[in-house]
C-alpha positions in Angstrom: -23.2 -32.1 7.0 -19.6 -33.4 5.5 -17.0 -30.8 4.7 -16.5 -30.8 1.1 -13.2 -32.4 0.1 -12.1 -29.2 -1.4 -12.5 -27.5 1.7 -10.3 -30.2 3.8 -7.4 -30.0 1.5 -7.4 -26.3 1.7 -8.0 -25.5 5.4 -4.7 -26.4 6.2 -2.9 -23.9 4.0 -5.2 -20.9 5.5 -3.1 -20.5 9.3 0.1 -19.5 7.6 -2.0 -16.7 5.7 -3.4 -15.6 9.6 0.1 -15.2 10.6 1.4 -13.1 8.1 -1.8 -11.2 8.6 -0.5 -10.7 12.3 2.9 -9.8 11.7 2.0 -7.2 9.1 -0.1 -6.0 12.0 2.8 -6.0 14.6 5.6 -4.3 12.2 4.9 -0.7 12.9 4.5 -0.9 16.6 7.1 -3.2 17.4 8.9 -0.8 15.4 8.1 2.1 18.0 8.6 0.4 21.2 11.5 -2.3 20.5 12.9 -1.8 17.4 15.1 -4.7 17.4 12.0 -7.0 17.7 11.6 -6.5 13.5 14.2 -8.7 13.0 12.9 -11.9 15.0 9.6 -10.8 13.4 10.9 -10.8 10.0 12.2 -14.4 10.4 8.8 -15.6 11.6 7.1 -14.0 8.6 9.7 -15.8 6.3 9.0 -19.0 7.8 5.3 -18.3 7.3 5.9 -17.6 3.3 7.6 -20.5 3.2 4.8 -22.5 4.3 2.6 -20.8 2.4 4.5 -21.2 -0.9 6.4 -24.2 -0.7 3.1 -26.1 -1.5 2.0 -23.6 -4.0 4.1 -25.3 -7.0 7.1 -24.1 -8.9 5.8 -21.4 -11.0 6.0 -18.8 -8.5 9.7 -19.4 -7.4 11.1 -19.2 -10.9 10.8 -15.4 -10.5 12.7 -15.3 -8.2 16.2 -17.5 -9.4 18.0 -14.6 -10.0 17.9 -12.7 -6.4 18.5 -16.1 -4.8 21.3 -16.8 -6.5 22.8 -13.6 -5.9 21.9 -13.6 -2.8 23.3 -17.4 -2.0 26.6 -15.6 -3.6 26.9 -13.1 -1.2 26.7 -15.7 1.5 29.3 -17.8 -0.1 31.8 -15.1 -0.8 31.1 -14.1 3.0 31.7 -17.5 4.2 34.8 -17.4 2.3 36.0 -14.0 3.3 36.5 -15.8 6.8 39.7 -17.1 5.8 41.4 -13.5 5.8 38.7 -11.7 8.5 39.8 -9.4 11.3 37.3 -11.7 13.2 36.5 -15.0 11.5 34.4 -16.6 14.4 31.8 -13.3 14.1 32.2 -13.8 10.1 30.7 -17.2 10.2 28.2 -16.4 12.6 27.0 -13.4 10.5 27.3 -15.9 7.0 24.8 -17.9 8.5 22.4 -15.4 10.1 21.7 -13.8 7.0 21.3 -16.9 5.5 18.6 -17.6 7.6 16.9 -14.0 6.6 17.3 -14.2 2.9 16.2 -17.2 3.2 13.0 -15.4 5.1 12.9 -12.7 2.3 12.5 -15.4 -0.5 9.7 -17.2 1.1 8.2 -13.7 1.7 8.6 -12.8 -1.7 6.9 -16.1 -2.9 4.3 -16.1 -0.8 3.1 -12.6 -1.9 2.2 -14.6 -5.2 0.1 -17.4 -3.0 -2.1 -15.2 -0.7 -5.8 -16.1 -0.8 -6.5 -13.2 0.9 -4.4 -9.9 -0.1 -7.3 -7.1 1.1 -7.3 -8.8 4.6 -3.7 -8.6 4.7 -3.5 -4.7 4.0 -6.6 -4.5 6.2 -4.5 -5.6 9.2 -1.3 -3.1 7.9 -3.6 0.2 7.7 -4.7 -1.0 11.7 -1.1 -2.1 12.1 -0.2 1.9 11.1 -2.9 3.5 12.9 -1.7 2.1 16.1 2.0 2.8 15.4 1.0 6.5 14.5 -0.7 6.9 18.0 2.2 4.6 19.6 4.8 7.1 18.2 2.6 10.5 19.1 2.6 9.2 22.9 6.5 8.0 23.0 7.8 11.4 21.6 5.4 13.6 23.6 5.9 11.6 27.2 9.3 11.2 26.3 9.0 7.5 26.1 6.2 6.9 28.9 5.4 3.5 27.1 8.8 2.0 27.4 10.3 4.1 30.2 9.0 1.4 33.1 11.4 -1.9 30.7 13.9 -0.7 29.5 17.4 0.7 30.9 18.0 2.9 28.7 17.0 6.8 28.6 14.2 7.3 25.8 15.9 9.8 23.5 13.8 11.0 20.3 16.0 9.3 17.9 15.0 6.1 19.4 11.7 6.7 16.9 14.0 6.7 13.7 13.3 3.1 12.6 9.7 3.8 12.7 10.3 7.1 11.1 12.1 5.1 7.8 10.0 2.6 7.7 7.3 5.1 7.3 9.2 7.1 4.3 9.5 3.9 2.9 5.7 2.9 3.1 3.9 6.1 2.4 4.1 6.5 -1.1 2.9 3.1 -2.4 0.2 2.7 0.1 -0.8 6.3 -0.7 -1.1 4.9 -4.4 -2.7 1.9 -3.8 -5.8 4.0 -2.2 -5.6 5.9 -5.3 -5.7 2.9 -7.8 -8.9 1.5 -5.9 -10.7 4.6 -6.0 -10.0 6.1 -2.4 -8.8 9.2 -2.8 -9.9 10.9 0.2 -8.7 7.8 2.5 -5.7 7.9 0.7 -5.1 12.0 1.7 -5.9 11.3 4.7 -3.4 8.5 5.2 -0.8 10.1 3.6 -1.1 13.6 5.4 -1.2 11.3 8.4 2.3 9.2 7.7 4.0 12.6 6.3 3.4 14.6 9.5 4.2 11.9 12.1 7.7 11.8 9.7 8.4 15.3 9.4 7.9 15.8 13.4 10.2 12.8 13.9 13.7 13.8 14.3 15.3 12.0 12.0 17.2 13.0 9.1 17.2 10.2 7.1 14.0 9.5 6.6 13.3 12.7 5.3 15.8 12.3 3.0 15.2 9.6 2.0 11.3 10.2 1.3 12.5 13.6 -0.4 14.4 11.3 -2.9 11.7 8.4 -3.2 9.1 11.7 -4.8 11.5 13.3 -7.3 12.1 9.9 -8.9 8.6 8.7 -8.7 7.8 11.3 -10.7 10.4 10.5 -13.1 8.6 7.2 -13.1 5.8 8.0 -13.9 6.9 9.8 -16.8 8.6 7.3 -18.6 8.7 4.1 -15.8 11.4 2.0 -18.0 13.9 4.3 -19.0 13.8 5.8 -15.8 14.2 2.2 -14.1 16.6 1.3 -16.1 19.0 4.2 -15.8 18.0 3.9 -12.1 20.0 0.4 -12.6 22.9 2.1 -14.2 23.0 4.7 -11.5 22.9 2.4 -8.6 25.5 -0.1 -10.5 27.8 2.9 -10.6 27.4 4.2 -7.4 28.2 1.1 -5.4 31.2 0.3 -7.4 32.7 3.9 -7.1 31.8 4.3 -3.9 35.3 3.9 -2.1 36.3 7.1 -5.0 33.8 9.2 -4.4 32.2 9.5 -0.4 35.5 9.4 1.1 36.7 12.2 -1.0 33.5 14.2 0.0 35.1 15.4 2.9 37.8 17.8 0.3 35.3 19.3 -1.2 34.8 23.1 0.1 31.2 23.1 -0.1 30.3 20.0 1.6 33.0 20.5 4.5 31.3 23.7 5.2 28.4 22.6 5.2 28.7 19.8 7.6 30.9 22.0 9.6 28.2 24.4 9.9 25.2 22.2 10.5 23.6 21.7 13.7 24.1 18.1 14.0 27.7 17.1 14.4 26.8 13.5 13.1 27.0 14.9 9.4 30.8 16.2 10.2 31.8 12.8 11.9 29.9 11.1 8.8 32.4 12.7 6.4 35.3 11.4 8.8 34.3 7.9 9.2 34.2 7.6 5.0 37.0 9.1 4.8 38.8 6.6 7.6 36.5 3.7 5.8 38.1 4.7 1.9 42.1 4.2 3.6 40.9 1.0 5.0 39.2 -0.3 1.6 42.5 0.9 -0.2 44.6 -1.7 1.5 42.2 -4.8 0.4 39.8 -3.7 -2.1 40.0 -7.3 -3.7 38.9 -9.3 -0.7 38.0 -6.9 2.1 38.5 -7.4 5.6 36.3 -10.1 6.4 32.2 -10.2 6.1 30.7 -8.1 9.5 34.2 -6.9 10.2 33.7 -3.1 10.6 33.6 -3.3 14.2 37.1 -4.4 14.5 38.8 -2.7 11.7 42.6 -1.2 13.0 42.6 2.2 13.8 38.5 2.1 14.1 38.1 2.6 17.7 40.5 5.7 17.6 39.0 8.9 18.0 39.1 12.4 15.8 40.3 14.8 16.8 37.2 15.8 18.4 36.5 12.7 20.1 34.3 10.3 19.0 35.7 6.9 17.0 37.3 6.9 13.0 34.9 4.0 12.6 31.7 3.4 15.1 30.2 -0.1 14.5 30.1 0.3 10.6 30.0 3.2 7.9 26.8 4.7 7.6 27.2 3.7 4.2 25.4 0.3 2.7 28.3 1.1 -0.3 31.4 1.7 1.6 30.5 -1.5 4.0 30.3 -3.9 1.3 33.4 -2.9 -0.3 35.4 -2.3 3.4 34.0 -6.0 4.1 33.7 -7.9 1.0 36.0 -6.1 -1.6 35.6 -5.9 -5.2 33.8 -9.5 -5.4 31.0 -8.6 -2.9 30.4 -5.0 -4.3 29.8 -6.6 -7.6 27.4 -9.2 -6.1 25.5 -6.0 -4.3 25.2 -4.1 -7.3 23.8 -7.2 -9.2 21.2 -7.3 -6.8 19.9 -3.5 -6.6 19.9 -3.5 -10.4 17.9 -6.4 -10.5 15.4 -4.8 -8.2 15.2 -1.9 -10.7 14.8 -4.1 -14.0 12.6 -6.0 -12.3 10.2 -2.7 -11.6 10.3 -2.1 -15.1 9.2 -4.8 -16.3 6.2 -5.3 -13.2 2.7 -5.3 -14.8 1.7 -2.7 -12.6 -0.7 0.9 -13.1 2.2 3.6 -13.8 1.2 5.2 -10.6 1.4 2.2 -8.3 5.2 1.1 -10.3 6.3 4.6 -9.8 5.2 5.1 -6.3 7.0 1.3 -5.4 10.5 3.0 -7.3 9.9 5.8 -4.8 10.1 3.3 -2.0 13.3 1.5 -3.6 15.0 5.1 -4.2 14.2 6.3 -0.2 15.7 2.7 0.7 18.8 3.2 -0.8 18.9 6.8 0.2 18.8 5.4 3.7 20.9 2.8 3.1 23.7 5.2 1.8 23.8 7.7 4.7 22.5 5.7 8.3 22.7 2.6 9.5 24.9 -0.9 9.0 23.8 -3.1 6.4 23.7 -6.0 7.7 21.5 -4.9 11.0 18.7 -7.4 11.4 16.0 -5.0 12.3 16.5 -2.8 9.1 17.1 -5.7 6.7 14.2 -7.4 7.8 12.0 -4.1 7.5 13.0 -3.6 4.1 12.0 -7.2 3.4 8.7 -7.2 4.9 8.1 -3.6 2.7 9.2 -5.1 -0.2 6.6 -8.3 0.6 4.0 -5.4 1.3 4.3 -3.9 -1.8 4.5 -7.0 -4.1 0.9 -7.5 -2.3 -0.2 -4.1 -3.2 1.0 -5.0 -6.8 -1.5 -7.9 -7.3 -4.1 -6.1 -5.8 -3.9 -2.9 -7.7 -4.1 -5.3 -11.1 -7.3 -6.9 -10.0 -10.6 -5.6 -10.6 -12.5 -3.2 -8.1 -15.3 -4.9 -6.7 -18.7 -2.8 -4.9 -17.5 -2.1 -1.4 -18.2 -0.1 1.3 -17.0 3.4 0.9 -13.3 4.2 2.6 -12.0 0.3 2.8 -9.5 -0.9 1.0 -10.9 -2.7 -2.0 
């Protein structure tokens, strides 16, 4: 019997959807045993929502103009900045690098629009999680038994911190998605499930960050567009005062006590390295020092007085990095681009559950981002790409209707 043209003109357009459906699968875990894996994992996801989109017509890339051209900004400016950089050679080679993943995250972000399949997708994600949960349990009990045998370093507990945000950023919009398609008890379960592997994790973070992500989704949920847009304002505001206000944390009574008092001595060298990182971003808060410069600012690789460097690798501040990097310019171009994500949440024709679970996510991301790690690392942009793909796919499912299914699957 002859295939039906139809059929023949579609097949072809089905393998990118298979591969998605397997990297959505690997995330988690490669997450827990090689956390640097995301990023190479990210860029063969983009590739596959390019394929998957670029055929799919115009309509569904006019959404997303405004990111990509902020985005292509950013790259320009960067590009630029390697006129003045500390280190001009790494400058270009991190312009075009994150070219090539924003690149990734638009074709991810298009292709969320052209899945045939969204429930097999999120099928593979809840499998994807179960065996990162179990993955996770086993590395922090055996002290890292899994990867002990390839790899040269020790296994220390916050090696499971990538996992650990990755979770806070997941939890509550798949928890809401179950809810939406009438799962409640599958959606307990899951969400009891992600919060305690979390909370046993060691990571501060991700706790914070997920502590951040509730309050405002239940702003959200009371009033989702004033909420989202004075989210915009707030975010707007707090990149572009940044260099005023974390480097003068460390003068404030309250907040030097209490880092000098808490256990882990990262929160006290946190308040040194912003304060290092505001001096440095007061000599060229036009045109920073150059785009991926922080590792070779002067003075950064001097220690306190208690030892470790003014200024290890970057920040620990999303804010601070784009302004110590990129000046005034490139904070601008940043702020643009978080607001956008905001406005753009206000205006999604989602259930005010689901829209105010998916501003919880975007809240604990920019928690995270303001307090951990660099923002230009590959592993943690390309996570928060590949969640923000996941949850544009749990936005079109939540708007469709439920069909008759099987009791505890993911309709």
């Amino acid at each position: 019997m002859s295939t039906p043209p139809l059929a023949i003109e579609q097949a072809p357009a089905r393998w990118p959807e298979y591969g998605l459906d397997a990297c959505v699968f690997l995330l988690l875990p490669v997450l827990v045993l090689t956390p640097r894996g995301a990023a190479p994992l990210a860029a063969i996801a983009g590739l596959l929502g390019l394929a998957l989109a670029l055929p799919a017509g115009l309509t569904i890339w006019r959404k997303l103009v405004v990111p990509a051209v902020l985005l292509g900004a950013l790259i320009a400016w960067g590009l630029v900045s390697s006129l003045w950089a500390v280190d001009p050679e790494r400058t270009l080679e991190m312009a075009v690098r994150l070219a090539a993943l924003f690149a990734a995250a638009l074709g991810l972000a298009a292709a969320a629009e052209a899945l045939a399949a969204p429930r097999r997708l999120l099928c593979w994600l809840a499998a994807g999680l179960a065996v990162a949960i179990v993955l996770a349990a086993v590395q922090f009990f055996t002290q890292g038994w899994l990867t002990n045998g390839f790899s040269k370093r020790v296994f220390i507990a916050p090696a499971l911190n990538q996992v650990e945000n990755a979770l806070a950023l997941l939890l509550l919009p798949l928890t809401a998605l179950l809810i939406e398609r009438r799962r409640p008890w599958l959606a307990a379960l899951v969400a009891v499930a992600m919060a305690l592997t979390l909370f046993d994790l060691v990571g501060t973070s991700a706790k914070a960050g997920i502590a951040a992500g509730v309050a405002v989704a239940a702003l959200l949920y009371l009033a989702r567009r004033l909420i989202a847009r004075l989210a915009a304002i707030v975010s707007v505001v707090a990149i572009l005062t940044a260099p005023l206000t974390f480097p003068a944390l460390t003068e404030v009574p309250a907040v030097h006590d209490w880092a000098a008092g808490y256990w882990k001595f990262s929160a006290r060298h946190r308040l040194e390295i912003w304060w290092f990182t505001g001096n440095r971003i007061a000599e060229r808060p036009m045109l920073g020092w150059g785009l991926d410069s922080s590792r070779a600012i002067p003075g950064g690789s001097d220690p306190t007085p208690e030892g470790p460097p003014w200024l290890p690798l970057h920040p620990h501040n999303g804010a601070l990095q784009i302004w110590l990097e990129l000046g005034l310019p490139g904070a601008l171009l940043f702020a643009g681009f978080i607001a956008r994500l905001w406005l753009s949440l206000a205006r999604a024709p989602w259930p005010r559950l689901f829209a105010a679970a998916a501003g919880g996510s975007l809240c604990a991301s920019q928690t995270i981002g303001l307090a951990a790690y660099g923002l230009w690392e590959e592993w943690w942009i390309g996570t928060q790409f590949l969640m923000l793909f996941l949850i544009l796919v749990m936005g079109r499912l939540v708007t469709q209707p439920i069909p008759e299914t099987p009791r505890g699957s993911i309709s």
